[in-house]
PDB file of N, CA, C and O in Angstrom:
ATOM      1  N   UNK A   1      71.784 -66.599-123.543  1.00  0.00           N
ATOM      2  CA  UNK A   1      71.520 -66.892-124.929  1.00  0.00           C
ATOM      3  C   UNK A   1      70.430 -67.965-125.024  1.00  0.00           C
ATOM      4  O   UNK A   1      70.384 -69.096-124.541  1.00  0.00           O
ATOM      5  N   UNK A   2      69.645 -67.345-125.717  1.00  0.00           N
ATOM      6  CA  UNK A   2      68.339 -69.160-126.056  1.00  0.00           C
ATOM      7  C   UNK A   2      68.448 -69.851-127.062  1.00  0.00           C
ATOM      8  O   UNK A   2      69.027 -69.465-128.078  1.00  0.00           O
ATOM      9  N   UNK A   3      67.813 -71.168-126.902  1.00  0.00           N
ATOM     10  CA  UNK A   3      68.392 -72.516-127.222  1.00  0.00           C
ATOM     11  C   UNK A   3      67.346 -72.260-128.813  1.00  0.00           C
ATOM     12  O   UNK A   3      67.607 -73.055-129.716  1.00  0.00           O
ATOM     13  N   UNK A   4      66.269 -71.232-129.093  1.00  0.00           N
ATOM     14  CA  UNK A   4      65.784 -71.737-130.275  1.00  0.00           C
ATOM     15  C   UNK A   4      66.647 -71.506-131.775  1.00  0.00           C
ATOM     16  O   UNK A   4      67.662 -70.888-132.099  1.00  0.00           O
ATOM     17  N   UNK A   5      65.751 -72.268-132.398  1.00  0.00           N
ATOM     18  CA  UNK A   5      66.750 -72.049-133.834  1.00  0.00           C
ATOM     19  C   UNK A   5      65.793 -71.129-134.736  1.00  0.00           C
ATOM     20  O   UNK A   5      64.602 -70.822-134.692  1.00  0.00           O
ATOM     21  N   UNK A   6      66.764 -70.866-135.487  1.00  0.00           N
ATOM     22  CA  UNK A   6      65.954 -69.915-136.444  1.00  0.00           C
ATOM     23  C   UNK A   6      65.591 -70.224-137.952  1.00  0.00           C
ATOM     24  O   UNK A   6      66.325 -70.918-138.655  1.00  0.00           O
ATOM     25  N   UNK A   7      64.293 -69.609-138.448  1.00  0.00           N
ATOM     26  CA  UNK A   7      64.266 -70.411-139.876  1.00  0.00           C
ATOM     27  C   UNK A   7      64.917 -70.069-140.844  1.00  0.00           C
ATOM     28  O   UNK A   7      64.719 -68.878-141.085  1.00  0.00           O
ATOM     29  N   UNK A   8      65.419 -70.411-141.341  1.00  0.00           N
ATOM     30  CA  UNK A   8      66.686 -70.454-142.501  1.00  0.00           C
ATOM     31  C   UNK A   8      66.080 -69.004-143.629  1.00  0.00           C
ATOM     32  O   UNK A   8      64.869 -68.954-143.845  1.00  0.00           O
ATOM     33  N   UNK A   9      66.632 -68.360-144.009  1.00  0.00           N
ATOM     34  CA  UNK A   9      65.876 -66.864-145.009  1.00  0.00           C
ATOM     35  C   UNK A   9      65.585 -67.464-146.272  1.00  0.00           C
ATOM     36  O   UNK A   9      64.929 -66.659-146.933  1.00  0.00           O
ATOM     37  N   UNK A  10      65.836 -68.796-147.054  1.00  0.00           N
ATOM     38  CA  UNK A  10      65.831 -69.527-147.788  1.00  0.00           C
ATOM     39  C   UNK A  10      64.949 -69.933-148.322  1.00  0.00           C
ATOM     40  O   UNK A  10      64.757 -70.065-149.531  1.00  0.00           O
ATOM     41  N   UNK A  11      63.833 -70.358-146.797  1.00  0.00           N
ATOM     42  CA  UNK A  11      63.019 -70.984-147.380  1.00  0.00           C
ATOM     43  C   UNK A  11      61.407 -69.687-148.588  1.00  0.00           C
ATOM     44  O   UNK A  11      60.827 -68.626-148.357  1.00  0.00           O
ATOM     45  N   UNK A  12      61.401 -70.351-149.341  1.00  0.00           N
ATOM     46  CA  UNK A  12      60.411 -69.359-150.282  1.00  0.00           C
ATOM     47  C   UNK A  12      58.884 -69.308-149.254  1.00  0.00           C
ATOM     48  O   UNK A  12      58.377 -70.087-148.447  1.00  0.00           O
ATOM     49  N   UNK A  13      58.519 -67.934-149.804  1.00  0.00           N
ATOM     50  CA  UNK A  13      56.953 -68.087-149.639  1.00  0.00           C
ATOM     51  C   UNK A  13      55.948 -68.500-149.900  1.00  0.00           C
ATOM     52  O   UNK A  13      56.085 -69.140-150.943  1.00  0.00           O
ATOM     53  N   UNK A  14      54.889 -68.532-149.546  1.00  0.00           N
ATOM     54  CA  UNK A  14      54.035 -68.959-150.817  1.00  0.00           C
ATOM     55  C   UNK A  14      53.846 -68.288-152.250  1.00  0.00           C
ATOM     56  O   UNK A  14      53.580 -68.853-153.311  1.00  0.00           O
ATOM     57  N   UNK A  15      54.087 -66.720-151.964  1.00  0.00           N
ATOM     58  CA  UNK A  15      54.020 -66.024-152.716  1.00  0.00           C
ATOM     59  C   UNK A  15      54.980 -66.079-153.732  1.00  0.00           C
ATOM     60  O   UNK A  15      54.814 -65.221-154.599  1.00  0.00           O
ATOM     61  N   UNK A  16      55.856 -66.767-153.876  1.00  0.00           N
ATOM     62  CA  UNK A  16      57.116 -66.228-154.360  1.00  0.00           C
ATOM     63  C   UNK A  16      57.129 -68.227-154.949  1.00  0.00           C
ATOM     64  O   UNK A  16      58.063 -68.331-155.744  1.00  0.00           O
ATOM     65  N   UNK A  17      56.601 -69.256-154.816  1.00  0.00           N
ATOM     66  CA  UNK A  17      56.361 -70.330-155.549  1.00  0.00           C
ATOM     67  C   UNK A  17      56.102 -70.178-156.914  1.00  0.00           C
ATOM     68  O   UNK A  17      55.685 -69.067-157.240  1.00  0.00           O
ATOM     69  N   UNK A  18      56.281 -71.234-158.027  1.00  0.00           N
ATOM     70  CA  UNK A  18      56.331 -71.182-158.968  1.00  0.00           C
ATOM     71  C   UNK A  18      54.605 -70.779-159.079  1.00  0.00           C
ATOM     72  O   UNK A  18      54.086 -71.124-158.018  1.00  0.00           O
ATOM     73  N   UNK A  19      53.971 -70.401-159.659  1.00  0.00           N
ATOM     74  CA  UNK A  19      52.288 -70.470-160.383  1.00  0.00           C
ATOM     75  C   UNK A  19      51.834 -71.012-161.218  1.00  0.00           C
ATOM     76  O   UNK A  19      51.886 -70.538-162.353  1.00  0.00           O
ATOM     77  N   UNK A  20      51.137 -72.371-160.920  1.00  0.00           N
ATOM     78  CA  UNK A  20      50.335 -73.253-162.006  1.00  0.00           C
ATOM     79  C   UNK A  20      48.860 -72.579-162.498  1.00  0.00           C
ATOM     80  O   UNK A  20      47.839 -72.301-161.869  1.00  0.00           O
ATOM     81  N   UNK A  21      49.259 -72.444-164.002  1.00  0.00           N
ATOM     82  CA  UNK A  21      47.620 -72.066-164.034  1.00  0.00           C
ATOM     83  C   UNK A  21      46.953 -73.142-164.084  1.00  0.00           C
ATOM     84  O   UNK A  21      47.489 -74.250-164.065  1.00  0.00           O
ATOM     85  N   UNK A  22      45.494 -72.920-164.165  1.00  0.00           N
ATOM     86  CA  UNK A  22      44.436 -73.863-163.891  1.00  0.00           C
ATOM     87  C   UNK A  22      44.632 -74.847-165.269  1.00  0.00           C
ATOM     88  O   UNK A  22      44.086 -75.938-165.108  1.00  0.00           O
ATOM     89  N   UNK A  23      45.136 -74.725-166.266  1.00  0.00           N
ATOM     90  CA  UNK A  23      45.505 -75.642-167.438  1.00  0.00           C
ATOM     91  C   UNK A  23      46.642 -77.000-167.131  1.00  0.00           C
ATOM     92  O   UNK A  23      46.650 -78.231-167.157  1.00  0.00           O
ATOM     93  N   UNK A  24      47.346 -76.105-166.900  1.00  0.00           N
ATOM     94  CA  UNK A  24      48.278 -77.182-165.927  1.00  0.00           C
ATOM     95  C   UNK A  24      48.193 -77.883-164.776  1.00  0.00           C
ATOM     96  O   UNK A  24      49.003 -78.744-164.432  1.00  0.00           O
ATOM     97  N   UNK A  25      46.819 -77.394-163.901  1.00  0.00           N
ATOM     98  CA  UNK A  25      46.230 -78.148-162.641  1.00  0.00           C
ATOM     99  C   UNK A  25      45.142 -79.286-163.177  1.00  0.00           C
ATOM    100  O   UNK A  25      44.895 -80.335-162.582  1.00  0.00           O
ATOM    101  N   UNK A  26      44.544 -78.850-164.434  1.00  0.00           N
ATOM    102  CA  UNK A  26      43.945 -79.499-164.959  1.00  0.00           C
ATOM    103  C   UNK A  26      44.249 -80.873-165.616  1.00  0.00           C
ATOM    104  O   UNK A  26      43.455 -81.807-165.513  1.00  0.00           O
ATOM    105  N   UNK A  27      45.604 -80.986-166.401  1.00  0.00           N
ATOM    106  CA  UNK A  27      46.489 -81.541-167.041  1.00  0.00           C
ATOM    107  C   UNK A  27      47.111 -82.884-165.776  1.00  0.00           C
ATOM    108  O   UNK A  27      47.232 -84.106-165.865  1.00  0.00           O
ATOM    109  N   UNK A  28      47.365 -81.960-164.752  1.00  0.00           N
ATOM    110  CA  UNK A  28      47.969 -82.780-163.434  1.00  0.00           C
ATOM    111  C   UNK A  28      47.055 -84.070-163.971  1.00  0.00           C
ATOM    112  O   UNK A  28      47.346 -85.053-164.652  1.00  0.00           O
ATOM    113  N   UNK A  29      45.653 -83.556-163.269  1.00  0.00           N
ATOM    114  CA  UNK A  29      44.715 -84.047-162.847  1.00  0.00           C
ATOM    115  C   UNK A  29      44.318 -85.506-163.737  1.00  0.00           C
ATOM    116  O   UNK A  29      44.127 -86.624-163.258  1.00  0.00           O
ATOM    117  N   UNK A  30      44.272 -85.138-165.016  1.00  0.00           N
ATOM    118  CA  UNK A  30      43.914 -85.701-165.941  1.00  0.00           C
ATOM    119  C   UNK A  30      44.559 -86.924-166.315  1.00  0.00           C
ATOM    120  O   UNK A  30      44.015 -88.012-166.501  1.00  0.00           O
ATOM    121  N   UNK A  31      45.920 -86.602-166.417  1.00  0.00           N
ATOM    122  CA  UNK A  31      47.032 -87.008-166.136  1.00  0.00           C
ATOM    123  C   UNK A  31      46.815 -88.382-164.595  1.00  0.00           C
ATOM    124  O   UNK A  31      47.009 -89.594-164.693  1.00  0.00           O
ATOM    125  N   UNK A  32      46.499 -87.823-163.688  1.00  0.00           N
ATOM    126  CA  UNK A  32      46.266 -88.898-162.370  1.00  0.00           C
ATOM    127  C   UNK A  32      45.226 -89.393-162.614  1.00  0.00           C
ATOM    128  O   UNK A  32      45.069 -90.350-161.856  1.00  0.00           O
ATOM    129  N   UNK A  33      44.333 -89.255-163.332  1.00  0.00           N
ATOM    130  CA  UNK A  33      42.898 -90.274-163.512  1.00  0.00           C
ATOM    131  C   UNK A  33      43.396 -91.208-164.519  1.00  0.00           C
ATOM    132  O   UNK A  33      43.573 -92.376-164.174  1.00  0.00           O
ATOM    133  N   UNK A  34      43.679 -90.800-165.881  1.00  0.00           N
ATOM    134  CA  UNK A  34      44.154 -91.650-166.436  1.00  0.00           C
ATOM    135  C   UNK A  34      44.762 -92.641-165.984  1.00  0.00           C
ATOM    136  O   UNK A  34      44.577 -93.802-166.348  1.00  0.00           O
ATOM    137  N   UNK A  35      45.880 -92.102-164.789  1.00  0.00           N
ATOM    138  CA  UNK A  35      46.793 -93.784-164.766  1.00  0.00           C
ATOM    139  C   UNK A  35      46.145 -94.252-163.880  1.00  0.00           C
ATOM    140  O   UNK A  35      46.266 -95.469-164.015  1.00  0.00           O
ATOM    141  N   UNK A  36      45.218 -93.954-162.635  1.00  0.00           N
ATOM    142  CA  UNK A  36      44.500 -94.693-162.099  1.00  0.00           C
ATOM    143  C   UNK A  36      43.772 -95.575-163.101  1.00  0.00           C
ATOM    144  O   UNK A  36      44.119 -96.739-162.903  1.00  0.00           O
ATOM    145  N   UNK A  37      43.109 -95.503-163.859  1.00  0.00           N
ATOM    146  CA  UNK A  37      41.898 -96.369-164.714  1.00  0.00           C
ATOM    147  C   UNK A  37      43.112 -97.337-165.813  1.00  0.00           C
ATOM    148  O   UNK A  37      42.788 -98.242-166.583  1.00  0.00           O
ATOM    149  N   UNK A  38      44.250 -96.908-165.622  1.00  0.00           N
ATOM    150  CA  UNK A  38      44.931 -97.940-166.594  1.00  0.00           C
ATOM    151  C   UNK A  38      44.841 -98.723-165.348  1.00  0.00           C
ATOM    152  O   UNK A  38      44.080 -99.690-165.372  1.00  0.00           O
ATOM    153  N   UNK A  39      45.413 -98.498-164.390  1.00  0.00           N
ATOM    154  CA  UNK A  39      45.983 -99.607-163.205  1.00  0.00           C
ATOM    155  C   UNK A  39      44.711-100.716-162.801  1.00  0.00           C
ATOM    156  O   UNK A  39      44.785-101.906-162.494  1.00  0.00           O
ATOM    157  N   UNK A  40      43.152 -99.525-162.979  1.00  0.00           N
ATOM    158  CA  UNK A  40      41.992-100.448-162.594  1.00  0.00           C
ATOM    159  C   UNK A  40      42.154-101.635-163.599  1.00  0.00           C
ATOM    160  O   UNK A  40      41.935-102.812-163.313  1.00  0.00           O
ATOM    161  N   UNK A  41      42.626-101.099-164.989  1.00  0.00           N
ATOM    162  CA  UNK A  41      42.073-101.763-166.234  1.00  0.00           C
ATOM    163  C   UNK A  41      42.940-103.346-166.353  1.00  0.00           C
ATOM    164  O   UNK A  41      42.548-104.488-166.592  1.00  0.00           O
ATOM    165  N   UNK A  42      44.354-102.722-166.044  1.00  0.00           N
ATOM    166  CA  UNK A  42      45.416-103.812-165.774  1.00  0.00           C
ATOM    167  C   UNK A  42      44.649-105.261-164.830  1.00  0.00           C
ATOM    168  O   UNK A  42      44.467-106.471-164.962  1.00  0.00           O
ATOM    169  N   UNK A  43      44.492-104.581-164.236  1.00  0.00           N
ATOM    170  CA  UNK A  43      44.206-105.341-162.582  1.00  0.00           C
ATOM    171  C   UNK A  43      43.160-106.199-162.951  1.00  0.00           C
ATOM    172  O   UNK A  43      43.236-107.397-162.677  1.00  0.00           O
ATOM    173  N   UNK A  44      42.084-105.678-163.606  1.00  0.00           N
ATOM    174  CA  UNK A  44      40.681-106.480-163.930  1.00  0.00           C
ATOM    175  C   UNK A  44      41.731-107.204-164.716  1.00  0.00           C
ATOM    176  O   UNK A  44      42.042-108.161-164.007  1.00  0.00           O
ATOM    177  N   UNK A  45      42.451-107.236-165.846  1.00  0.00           N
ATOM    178  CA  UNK A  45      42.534-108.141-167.070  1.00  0.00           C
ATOM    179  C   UNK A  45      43.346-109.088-166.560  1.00  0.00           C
ATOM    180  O   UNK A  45      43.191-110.201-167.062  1.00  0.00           O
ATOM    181  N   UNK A  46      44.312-108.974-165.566  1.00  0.00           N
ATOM    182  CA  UNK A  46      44.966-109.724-164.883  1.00  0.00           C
ATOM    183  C   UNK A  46      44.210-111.025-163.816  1.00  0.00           C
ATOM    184  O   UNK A  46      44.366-112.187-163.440  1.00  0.00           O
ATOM    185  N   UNK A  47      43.638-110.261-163.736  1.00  0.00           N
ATOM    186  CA  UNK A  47      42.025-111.504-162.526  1.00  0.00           C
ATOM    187  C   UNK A  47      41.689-111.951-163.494  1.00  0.00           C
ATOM    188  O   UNK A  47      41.778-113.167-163.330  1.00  0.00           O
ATOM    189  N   UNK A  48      41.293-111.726-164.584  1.00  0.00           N
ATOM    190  CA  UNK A  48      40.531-112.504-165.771  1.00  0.00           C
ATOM    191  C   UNK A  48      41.622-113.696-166.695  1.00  0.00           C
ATOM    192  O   UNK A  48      41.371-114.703-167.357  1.00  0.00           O
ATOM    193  N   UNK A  49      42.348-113.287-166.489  1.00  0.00           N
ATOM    194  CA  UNK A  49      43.903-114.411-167.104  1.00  0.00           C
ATOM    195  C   UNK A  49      44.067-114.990-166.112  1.00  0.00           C
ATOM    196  O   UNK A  49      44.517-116.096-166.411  1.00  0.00           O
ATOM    197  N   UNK A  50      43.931-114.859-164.745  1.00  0.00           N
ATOM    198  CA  UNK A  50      44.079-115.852-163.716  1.00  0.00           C
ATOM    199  C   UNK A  50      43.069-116.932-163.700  1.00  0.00           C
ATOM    200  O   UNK A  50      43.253-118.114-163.991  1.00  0.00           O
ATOM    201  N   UNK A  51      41.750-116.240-163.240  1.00  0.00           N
ATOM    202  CA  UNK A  51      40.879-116.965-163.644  1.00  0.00           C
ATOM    203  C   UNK A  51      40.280-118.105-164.720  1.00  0.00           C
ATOM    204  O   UNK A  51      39.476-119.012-164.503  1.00  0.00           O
ATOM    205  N   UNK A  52      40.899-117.763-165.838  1.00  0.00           N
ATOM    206  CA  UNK A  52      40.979-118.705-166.905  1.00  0.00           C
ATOM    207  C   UNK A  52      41.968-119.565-167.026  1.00  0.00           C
ATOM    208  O   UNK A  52      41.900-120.616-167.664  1.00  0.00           O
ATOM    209  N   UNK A  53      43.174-119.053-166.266  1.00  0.00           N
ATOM    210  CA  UNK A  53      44.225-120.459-165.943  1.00  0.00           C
ATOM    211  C   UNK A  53      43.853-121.598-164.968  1.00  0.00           C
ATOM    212  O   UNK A  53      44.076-122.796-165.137  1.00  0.00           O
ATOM    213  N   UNK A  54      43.234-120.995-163.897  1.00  0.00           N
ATOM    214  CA  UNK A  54      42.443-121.751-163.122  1.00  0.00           C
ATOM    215  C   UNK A  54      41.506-122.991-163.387  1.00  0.00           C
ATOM    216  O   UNK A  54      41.355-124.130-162.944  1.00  0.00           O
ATOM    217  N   UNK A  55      40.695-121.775-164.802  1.00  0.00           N
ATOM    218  CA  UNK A  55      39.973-123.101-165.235  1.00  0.00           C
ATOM    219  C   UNK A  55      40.431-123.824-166.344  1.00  0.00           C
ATOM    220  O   UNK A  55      39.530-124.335-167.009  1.00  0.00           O
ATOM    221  N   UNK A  56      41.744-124.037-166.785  1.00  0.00           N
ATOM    222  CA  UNK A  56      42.191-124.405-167.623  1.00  0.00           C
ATOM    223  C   UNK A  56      42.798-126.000-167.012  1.00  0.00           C
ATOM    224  O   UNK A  56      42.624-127.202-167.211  1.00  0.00           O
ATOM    225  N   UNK A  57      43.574-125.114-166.190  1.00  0.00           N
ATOM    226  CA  UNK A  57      43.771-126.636-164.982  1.00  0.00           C
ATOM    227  C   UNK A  57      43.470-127.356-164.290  1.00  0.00           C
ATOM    228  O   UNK A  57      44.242-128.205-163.843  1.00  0.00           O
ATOM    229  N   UNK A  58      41.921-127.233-163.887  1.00  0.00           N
ATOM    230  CA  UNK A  58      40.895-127.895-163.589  1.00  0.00           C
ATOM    231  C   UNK A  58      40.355-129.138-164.638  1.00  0.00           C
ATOM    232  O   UNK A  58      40.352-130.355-164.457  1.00  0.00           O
ATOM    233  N   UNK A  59      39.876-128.282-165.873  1.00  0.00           N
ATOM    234  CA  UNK A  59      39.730-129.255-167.099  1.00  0.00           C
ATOM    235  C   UNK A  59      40.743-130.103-167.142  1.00  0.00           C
ATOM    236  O   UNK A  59      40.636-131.308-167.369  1.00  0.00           O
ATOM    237  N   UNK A  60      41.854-129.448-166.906  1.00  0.00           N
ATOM    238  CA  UNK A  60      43.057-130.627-167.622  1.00  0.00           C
ATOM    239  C   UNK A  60      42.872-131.703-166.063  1.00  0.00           C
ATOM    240  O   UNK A  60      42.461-132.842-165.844  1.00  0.00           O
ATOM    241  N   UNK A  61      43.080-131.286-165.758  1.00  0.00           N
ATOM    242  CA  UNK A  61      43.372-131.967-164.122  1.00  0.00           C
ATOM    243  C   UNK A  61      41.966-133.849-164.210  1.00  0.00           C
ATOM    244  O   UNK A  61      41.946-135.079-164.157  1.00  0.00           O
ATOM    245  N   UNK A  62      40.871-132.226-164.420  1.00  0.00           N
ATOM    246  CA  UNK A  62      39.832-133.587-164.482  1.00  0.00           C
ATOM    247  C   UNK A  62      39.665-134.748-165.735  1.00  0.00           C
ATOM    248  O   UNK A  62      38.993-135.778-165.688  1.00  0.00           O
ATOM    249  N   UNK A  63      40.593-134.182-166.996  1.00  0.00           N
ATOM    250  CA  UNK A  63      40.832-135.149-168.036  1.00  0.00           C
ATOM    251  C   UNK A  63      41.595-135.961-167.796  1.00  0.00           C
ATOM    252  O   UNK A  63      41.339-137.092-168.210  1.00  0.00           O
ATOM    253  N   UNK A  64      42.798-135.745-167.063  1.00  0.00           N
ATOM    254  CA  UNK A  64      43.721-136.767-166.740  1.00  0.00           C
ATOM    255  C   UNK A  64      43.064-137.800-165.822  1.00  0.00           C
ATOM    256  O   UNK A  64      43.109-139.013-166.026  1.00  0.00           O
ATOM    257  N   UNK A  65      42.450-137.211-164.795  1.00  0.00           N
ATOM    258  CA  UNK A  65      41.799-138.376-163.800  1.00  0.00           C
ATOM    259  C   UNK A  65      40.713-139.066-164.823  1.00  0.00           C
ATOM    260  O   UNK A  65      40.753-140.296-164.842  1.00  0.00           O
ATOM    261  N   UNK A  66      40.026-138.613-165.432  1.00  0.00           N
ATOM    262  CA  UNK A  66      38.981-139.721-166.357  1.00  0.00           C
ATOM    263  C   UNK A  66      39.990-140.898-167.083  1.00  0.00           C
ATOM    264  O   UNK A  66      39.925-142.126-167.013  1.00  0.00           O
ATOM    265  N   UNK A  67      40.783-140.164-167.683  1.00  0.00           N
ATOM    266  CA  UNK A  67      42.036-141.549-168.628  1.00  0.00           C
ATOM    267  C   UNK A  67      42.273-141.854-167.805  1.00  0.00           C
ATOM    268  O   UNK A  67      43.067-142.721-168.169  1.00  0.00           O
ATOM    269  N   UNK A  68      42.274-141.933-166.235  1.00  0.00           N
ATOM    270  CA  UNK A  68      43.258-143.115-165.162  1.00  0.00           C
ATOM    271  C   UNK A  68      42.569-143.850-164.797  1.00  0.00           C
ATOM    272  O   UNK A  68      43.032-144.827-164.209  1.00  0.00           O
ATOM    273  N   UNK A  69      41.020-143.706-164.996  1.00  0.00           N
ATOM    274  CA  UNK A  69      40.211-145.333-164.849  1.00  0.00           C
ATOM    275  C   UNK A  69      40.143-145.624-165.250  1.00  0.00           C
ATOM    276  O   UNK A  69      39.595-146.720-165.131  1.00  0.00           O
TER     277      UNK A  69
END
């Protein structure tokens, strides 16, 4: 008797997969660009609120040291 296994009758074909038409491949798609460019959009506005806290606490930082002489 041999040791291989066999593939299960289960698994589908390609043929026999659901069928996206090109509207719905399109949609995918559209769909994945969009949330990419939110995530770019997030990301920039987030560096830019950092950045301005940065320099927020700098100013303050260097006002306090001027009132301590």
């Amino acid at each position: 008797m041999s040791t291989l296994t066999q593939i299960p009758a289960s698994r589908k074909s390609a043929y026999k997969r659901p069928y996206k038409t090109r509207s719905q491949r399109r949609e995918r798609d559209r769909r994945k660009y969009d949330e990419n460019n939110d995530y770019k959009f997030l990301l920039r506005v987030g560096i830019a609120i950092g950045a301005l806290i940065v320099v927020a606490v700098i100013c303050a930082v260097r006002g306090m040291s001027e009132t301590a002489i």
